[in-house]
C-alpha positions as CSV (number, residue, x, y, z in Angstrom):
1,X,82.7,89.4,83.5
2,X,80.2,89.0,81.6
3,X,78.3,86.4,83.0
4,X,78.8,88.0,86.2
5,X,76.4,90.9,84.7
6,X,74.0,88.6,83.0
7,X,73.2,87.0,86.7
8,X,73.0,90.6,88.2
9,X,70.4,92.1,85.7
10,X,68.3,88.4,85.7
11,X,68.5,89.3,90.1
12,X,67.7,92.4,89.5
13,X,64.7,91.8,87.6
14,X,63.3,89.5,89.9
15,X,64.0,91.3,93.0
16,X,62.2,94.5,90.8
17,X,59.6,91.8,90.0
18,X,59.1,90.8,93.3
19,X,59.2,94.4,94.4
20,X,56.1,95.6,92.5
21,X,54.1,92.4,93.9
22,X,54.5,93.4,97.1
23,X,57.1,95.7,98.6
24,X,56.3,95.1,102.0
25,X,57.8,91.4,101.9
26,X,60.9,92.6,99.7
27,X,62.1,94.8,102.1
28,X,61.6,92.0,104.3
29,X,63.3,89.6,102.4
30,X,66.6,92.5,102.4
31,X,66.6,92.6,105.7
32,X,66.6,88.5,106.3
33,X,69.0,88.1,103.8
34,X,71.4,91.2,105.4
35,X,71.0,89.6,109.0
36,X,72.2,86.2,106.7
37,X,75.2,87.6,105.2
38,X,76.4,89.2,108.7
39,X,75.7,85.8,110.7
40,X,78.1,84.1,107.9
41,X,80.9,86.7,107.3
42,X,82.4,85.0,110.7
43,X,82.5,82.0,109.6
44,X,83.9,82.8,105.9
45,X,86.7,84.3,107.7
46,X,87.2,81.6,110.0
47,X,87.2,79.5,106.8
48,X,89.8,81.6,104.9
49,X,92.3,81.9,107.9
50,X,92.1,78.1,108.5
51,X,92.7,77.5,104.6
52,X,95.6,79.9,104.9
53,X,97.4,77.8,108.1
54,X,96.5,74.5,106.2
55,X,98.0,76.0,103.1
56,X,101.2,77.9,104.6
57,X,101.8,75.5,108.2
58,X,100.9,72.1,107.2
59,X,101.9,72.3,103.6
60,X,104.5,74.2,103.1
61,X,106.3,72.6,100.6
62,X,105.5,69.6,97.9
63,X,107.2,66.9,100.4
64,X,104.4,67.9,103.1
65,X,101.7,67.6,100.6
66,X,103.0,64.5,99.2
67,X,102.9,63.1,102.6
68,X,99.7,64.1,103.0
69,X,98.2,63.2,99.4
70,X,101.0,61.0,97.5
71,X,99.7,57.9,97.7
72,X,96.1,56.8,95.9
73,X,94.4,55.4,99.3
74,X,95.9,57.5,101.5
75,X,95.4,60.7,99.7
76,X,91.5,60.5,99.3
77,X,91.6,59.9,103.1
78,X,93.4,62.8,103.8
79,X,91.1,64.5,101.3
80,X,88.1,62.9,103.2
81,X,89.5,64.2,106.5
82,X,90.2,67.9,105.6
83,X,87.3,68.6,103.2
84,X,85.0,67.0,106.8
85,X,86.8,69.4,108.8
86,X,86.8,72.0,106.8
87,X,84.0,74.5,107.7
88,X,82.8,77.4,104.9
89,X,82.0,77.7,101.3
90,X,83.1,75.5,98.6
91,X,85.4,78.5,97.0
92,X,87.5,78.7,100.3
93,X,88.8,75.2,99.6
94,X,89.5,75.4,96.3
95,X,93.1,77.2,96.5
96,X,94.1,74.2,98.9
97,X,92.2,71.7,96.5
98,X,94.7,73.8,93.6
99,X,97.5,73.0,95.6
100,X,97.0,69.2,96.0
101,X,96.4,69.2,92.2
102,X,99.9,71.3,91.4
103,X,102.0,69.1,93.1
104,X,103.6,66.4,91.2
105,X,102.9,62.9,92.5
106,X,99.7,63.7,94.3
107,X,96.6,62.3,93.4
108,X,93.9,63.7,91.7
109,X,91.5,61.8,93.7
110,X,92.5,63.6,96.9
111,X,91.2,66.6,95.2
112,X,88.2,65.1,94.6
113,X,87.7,63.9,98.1
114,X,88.8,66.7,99.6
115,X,85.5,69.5,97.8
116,X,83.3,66.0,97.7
117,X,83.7,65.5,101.2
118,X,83.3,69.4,102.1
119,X,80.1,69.6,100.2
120,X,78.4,66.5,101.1
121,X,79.3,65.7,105.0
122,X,79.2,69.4,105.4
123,X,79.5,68.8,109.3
124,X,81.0,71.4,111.3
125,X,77.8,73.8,110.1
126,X,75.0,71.8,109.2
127,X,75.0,68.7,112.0
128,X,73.2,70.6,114.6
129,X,70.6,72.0,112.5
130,X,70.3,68.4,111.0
131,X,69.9,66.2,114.0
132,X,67.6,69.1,115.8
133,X,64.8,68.4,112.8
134,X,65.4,64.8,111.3
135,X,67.3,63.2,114.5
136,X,70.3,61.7,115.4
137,X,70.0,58.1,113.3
138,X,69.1,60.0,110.0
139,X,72.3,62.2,110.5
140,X,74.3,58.9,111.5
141,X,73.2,57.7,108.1
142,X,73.5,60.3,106.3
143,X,76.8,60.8,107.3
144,X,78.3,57.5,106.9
145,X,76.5,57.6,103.4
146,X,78.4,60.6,102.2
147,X,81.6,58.9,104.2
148,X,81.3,56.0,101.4
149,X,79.9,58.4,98.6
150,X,82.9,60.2,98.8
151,X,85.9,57.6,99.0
152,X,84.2,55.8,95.7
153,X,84.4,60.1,94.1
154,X,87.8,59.7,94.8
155,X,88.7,56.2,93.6
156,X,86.8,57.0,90.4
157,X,88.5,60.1,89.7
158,X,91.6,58.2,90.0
159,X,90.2,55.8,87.7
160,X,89.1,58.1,85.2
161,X,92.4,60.2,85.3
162,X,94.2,56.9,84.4
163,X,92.0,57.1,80.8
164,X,92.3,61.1,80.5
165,X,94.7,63.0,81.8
166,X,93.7,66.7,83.8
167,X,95.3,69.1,82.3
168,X,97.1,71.4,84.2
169,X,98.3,75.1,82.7
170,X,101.9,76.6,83.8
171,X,100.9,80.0,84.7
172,X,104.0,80.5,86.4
173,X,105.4,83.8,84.5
């Protein structure tokens, strides 16, 4: 809570900064950044709902994400493959990132992959936008960069998990 205040009054004071420069342009900047938050607030949900089949259709149980994540190589390719998919902020895949952690016997590399691989290829939003401004062989190699980036995130947080351990809390009551 209290950090959440600290960022608010260090906002505050440079949108009250950036006010008394010019007013003109902050009330400008409002307005763009309104029109911003409206345009994504469809996607967020779309994001959230598609978490929420992933998490209560395809997963139901730890035997479905076991099958999914169980195994070392085939987990961070799962992860790969959902966190690519997966369209929407980082915090919308962290319940189903929770999930694969949780269960006993899946990897914590497929965690990894999973919010690597949803932060870096970042496809279904930012491919169009990408191949209109730096072309279609930059995004090719972009993407088949972050494709390998990813899959050596996963290995290594296999690797280092084999040295120290993630600790997980029960916060089951």
């Amino acid at each position: 809570m209290e950090s959440l205040l600290i960022v608010g009054l260090v906002v505050l004071a440079f949108y009250a900064w950036s006010a008394r420069k010019d007013w003109n342009r902050t009330v400008q900047a409002f307005k763009r950044s309104g029109r911003f938050i409206v345009k994504s607030l469809p996607l967020f949900f779309l994001a959230v709902v598609l978490i929420g089949f992933i998490q209560v259709v395809l997963l139901p149980d730890d035997e479905a994400v076991l099958m999914f994540f169980g195994q070392a190589e085939t987990g961070i390719l799962w992860g790969t493959l959902f966190g690519f998919l997966l369209p929407g902020p980082r915090y919308a895949i962290y319940p189903l990132a929770e999930i694969i952690l949780n269960t006993e016997g899946a990897t914590v590399g497929a965690a990894m992959a999973l919010i690597v691989s949803q932060q870096l290829i970042d496809v279904p939003e930012g491919c169009f936008i990408e191949i209109k401004y730096l072309g279609t062989k930059f995004f090719l190699a972009r993407l088949a960069i972050a494709i390998v980036t990813t899959i050596v995130a996963g290995y290594m947080a296999v690797l280092v998990h084999g040295f120290i351990p993630l600790y997980i809390p029960d916060v089951t009551p």
